[in-house]
C-alpha positions in Angstrom: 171.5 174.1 94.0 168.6 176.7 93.8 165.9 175.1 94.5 162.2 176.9 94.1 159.0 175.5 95.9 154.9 176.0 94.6 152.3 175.0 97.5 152.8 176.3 100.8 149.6 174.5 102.3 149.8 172.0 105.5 152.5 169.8 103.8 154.5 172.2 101.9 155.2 175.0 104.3 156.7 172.0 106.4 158.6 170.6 103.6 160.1 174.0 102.6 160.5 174.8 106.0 162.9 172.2 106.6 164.8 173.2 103.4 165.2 176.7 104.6 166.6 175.2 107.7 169.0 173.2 106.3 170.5 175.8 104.3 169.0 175.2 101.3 168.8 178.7 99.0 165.1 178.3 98.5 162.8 180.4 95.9 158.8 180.0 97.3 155.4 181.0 95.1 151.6 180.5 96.5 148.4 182.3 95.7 148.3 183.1 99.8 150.2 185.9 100.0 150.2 185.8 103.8 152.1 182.3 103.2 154.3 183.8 100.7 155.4 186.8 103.3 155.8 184.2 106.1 158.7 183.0 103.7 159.8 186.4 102.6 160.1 187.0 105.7 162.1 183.5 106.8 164.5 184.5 104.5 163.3 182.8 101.4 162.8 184.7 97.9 159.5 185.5 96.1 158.8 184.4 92.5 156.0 186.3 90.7 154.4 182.9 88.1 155.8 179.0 88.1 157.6 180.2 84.5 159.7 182.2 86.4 160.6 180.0 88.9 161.7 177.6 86.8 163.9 180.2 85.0 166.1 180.8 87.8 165.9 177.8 90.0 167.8 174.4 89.2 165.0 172.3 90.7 161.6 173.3 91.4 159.1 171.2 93.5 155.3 171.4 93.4 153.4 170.4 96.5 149.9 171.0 95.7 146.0 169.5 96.5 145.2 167.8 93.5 145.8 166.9 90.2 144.0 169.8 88.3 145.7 172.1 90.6 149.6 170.9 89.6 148.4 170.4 85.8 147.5 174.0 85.7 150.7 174.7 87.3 152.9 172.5 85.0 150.8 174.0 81.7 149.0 177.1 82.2 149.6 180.4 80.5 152.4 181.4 83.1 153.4 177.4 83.8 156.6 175.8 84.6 157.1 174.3 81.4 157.7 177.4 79.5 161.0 177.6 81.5 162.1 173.7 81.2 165.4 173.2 79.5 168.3 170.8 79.9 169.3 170.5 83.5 165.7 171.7 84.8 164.2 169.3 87.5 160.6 169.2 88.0 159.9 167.5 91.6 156.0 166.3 92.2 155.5 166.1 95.8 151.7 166.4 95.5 149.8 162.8 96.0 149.0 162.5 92.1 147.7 159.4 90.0 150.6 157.7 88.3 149.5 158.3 84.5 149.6 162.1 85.1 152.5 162.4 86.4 153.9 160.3 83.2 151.9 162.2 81.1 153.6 165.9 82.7 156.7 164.8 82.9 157.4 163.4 79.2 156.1 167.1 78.6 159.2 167.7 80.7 161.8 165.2 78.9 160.6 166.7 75.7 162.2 170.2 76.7 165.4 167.8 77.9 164.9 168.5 81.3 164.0 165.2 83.9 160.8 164.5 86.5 160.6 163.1 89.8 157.5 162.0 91.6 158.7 162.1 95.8 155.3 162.1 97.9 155.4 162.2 101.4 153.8 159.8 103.9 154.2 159.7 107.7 151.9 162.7 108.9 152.3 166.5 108.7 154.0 165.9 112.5 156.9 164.0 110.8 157.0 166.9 108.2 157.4 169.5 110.5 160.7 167.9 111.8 162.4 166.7 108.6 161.6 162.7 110.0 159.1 162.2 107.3 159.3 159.2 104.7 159.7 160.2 100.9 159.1 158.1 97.7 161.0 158.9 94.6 160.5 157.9 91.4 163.1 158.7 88.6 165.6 157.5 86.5 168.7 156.3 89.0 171.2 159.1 88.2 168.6 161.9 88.8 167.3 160.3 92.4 171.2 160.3 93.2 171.8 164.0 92.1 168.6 165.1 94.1 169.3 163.0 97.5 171.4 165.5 99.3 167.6 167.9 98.9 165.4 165.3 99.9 167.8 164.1 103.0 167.4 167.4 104.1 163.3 167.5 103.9 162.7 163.5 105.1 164.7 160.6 107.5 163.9 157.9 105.3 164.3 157.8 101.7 163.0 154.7 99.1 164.0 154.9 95.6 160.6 153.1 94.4 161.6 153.3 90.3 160.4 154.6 87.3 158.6 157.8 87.0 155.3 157.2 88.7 156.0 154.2 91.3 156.6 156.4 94.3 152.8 157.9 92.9 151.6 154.4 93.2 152.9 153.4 96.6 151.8 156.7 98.2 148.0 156.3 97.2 148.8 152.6 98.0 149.7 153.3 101.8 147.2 156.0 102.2 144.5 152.9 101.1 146.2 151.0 103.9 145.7 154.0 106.5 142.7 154.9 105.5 141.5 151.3 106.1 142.8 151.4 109.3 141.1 154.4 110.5 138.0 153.2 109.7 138.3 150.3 111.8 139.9 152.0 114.8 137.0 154.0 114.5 134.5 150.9 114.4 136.8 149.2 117.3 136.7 152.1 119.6 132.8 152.5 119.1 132.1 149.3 119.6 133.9 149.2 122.9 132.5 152.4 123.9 129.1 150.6 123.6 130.2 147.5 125.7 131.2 149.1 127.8 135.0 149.3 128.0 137.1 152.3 129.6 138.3 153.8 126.2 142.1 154.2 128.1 142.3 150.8 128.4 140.8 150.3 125.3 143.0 152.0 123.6 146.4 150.4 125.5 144.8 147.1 124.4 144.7 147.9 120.4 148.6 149.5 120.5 150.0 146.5 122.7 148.3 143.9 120.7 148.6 142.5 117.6 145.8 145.3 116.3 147.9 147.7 116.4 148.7 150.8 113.5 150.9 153.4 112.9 147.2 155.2 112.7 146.1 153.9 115.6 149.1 155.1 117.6 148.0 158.9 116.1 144.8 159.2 114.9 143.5 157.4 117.7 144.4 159.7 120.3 143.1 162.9 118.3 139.8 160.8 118.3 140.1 160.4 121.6 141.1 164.1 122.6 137.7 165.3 120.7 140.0 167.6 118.2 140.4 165.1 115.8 142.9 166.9 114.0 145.4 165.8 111.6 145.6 168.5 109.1 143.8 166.5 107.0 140.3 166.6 105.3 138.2 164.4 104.1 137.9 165.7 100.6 141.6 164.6 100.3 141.0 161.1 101.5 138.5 160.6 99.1 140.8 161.8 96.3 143.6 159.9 97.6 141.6 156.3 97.2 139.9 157.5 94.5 142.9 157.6 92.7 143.9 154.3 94.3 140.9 152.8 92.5 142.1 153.9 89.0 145.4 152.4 89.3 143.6 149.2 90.7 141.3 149.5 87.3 144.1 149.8 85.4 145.9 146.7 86.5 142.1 144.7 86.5 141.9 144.0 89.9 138.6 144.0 91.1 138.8 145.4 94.9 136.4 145.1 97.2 137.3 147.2 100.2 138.1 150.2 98.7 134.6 150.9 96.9 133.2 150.2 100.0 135.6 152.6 102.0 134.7 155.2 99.0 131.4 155.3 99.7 131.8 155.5 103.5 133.8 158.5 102.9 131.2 159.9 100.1 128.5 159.7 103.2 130.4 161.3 105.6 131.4 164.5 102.9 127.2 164.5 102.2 127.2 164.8 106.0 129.5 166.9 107.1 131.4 168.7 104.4 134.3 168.1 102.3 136.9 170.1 104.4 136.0 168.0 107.8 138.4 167.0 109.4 138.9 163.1 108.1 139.4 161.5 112.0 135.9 162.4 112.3 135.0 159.9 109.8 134.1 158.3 113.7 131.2 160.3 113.7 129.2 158.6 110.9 128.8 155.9 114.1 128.9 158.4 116.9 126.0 159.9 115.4 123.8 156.2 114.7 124.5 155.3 118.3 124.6 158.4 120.2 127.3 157.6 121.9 130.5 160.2 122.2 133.9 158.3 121.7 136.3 160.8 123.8 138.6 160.3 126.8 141.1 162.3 129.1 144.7 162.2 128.8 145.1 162.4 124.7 146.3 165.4 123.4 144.6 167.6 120.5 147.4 167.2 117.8 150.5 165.3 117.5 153.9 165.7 118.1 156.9 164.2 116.5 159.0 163.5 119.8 161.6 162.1 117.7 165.4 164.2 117.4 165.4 165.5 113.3 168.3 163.3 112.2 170.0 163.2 108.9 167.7 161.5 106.1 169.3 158.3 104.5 168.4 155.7 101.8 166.4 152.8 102.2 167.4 150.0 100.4 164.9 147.1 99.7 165.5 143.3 100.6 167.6 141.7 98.1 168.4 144.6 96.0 
């Protein structure tokens, strides 16, 4: 299988990186040509456009910041579907809304070739060592063909449906962590200001019933002062942004996530799109004066864990 790979940012160069490691005969494209020699360089091969990727790879997967971005991508002059025939694979591994990636990929089927939508979640730590979690939806018989590839870029694997239910759970989930760093945030403030040693603070929250997979991370980068993630806050916003669509869709009427929206709309008027999103905390470091740091934490996190094979999860009663 030749696989070729478009978006060597924080999440892709970890993804591909992975692949390369594993064997996997991987083709690579990026407008950063530093990135792009890094790979060279690795041992992976250059392709010029996205059309001429697709031409000579079996699968190609796209791993890019937005919407727009992969759109432009998929459709532009140079674009991967001038290349799409039977047996082509297009694999979205951006964090996309669910009606795009429809809309894309049955500009895909057209040509007779088949679409996956496989976002990420876990943290670009997990990346880094192949023991990240991946969504994918498809059709059954194409998630089966492309399983060996993503066992070899993620530990845990969720077949999640149709096209465009993995695109749906990811935004889903990065609702759920976003929620969570904003109340680790308001927690550790408001312990700050009673008074509490933030070390003990923070032992309290992971051995208690408050705790977070985003606790358990973003915490201690809030902690260490870094507050890096490799995350900005222009994404976050994106992310529930699109999370809000597919909640207007379906005619819910949420009231957390507008609220988190704005929240996160401040903090960009504040402090820029590209800050980093743990510092979210500062919208109340700022109010209060107070400076929400302690020894001990480290400035970026580790995955600790041995990279393992990558198997399937299978839901409950299925």
């Amino acid at each position: 299988m030749k696989v070729g790979f478009i978006g060597l940012g924080n999440v892709g160069s970890k993804l591909s990186g992975s692949l390369l490691r594993n064997g996997i005969e991987l083709c690579v494209h990026d407008l950063n040509i530093d990135l792009v020699s890094k790979f060279k360089n690795l041992g992976a091969k250059v392709s010029q456009t996205p059309q001429e990727m697709m031409s000579v790879c079996d699968v190609v997967i796209t791993c890019l910041p937005s919407p727009t971005i992969s759109a432009d991508v998929m459709e532009g002059e140079n674009g991967l579907l001038k290349s799409v025939r039977s047996g082509k694979i297009w694999m979205e591994m951006s964090t996309t809304d669910e009606a795009e990636v429809k809309r894309l990929g049955a500009l895909v089927s057209d040509r007779g070739g088949a679409s996956v939508d496989c976002p990420v979640s876990g943290g670009c730590h997990r990346a880094d060592t192949g023991n990240i979690s991946i969504f994918a939806g498809c059709e059954r018989e194409t998630f089966e063909y492309i399983l060996p590839l993503l066992k070899k870029m993620g530990r845990r694997i969720l077949h999640t449906g149709v096209l465009g239910s993995a695109s749906i759970l990811k935004v889903l989930t990065n609702y759920l962590a976003t929620a969570n760093l904003i109340t680790c945030s308001e927690a550790l403030v408001v312990a700050k200001a009673a008074g509490m040693d933030l070390n003990t603070t923070y032992e309290a929250m992971k051995i208690s019933s408050g705790n977070s997979f985003v606790h358990e991370t973003e915490s201690q980068v809030i902690l260490n002062g870094s507050r890096d993630i490799s995350f900005t806050m222009d994404l976050v916003l994106k992310d529930i942004g699109i999370f809000q669509e597919v909640a207007d869709r379906a005619n819910v009427p949420l009231e957390i996530n507008p609220l988190m929206i704005d929240i996160f709309k401040d903090a960009i008027d504040k402090y820029g799109p590209r800050e980093l999103s743990p510092n979210i905390i500062r919208r109340l470091e700022d109010k209060t004066g107070l400076k929400i740091l302690a020894k001990g934490f480290p400035p970026e996190m580790t995955d600790e864990e041995p990279e393992e094979p990558g198997y399937e999860v299978v839901p409950n009663g299925r």
